[in-house]
C-alpha positions in Angstrom: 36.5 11.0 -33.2 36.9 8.4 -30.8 34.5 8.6 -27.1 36.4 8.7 -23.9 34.5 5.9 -22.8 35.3 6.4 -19.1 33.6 9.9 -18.6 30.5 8.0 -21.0 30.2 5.7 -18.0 30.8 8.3 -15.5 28.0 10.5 -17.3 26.2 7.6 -17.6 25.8 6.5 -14.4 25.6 10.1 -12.6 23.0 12.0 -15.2 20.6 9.5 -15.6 16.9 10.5 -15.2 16.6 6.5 -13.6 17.8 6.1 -9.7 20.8 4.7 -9.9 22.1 3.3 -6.2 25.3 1.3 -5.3 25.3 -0.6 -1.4 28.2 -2.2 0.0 27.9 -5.5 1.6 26.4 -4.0 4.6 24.0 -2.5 2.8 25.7 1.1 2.8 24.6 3.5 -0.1 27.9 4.2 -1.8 26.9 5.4 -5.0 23.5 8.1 -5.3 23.3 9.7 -8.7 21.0 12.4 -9.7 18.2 10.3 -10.8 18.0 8.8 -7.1 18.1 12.5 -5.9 15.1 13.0 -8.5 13.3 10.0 -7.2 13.6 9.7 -3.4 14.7 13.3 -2.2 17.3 13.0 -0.7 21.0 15.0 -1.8 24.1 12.6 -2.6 25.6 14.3 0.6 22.8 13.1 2.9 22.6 9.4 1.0 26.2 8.4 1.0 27.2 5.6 4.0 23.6 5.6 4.9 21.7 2.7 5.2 19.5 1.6 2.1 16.8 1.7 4.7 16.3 5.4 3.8 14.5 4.2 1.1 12.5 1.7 2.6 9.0 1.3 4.0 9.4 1.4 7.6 7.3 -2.3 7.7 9.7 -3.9 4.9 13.0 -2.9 6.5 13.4 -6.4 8.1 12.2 -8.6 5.4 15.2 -6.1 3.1 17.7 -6.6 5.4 17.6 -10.6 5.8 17.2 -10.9 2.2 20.1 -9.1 1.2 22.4 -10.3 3.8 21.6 -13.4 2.7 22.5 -12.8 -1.1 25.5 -11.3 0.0 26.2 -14.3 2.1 25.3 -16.8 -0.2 26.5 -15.3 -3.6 23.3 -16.0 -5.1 20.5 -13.9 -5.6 16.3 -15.7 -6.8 16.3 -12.5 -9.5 17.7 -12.9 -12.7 19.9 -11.1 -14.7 17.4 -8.6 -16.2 14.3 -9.7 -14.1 12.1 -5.8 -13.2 11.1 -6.0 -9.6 8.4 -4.2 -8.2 8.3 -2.8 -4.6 7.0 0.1 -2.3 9.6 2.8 -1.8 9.6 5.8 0.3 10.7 9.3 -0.3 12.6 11.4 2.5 9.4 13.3 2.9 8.1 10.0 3.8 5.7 9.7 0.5 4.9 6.0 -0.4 6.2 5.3 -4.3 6.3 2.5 -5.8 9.2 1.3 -8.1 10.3 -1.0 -10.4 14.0 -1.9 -10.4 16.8 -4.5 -11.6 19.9 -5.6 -10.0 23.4 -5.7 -10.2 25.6 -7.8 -8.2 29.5 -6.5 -7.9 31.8 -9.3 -7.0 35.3 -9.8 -6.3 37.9 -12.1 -8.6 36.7 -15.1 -6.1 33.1 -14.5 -7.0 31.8 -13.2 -3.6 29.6 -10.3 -3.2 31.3 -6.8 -2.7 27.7 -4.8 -3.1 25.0 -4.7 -5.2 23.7 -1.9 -7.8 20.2 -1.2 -8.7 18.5 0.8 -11.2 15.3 2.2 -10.2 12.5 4.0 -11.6 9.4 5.1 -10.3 6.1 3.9 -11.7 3.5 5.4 -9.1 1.4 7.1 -11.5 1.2 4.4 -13.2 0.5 2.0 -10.7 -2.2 4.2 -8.9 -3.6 4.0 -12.8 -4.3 0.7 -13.2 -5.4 0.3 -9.4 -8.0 3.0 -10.2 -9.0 0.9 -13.9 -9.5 -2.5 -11.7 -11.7 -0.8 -9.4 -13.5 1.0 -12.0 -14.3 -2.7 -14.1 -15.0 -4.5 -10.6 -18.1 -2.2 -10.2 -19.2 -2.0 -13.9 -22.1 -4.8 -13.7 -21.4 -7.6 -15.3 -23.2 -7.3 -18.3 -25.6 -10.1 -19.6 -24.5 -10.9 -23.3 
């Protein structure tokens, strides 16, 4: 039996537990799949043609918004193929979560930037984890071996 390997990459991309996002070159949310619902809270419905800045810290918006109009600009992006990023996110309830995520960009036959995709997960239990285990070893006293 042979897949239909279109509705795998439709299933794919729309089922998975990760966050899955697609912005235009403006920075445009045109693809939210039920992972991203999962993550940050809000529906498909209210995501799509909003700005990625639903998503981001109020403080970071800026510093977002320069660097990806300039990898969209430029064609050239100082992450890898493959390279996990970590950042602070924010839910629609306005909850802090941090995330670690990799990038996709989607260009046209000439090589510049139509949008980028990212997959995204969030690691905030995690990261609140090892925050609490460095605190607990900075006050254990040093001991005297």
């Amino acid at each position: 039996m042979t897949p239909d390997v279109d509705r795998f990459y439709r299933t794919l991309a729309c089922e998975a537990a990760d966050a899955i996002i697609y912005a235009d070159a403006e920075g445009r949310i045109g693809f939210w799949n039920k992972g991203a619902e999962r993550v940050f809270g809000f529906s498909a419905a209210e995501a799509m043609g909003q700005p990625l800045d639903i998503i981001i810290p109020q403080n970071l918006r800026e510093r977002h918004r320069l660097g990806y109009a300039g990898t969209v600009q430029s064609g050239k992006t100082r992450y890898g193929a493959g390279d996990l990023l970590a950042v602070p996110a924010q839910r629609k309830d306005g909850t802090r979560i941090s995330v670690e995520f990799t990038i996709l960009p989607f260009r046209d036959r000439t090589g510049r930037i139509l949008g980028i995709a990212a997959i995204l997960r969030d690691v905030t239990r995690r990261f609140e984890e090892m925050k609490a285990l460095r605190r607990a070893a900075a006050a254990r006293p040093a001991s005297d071996g």
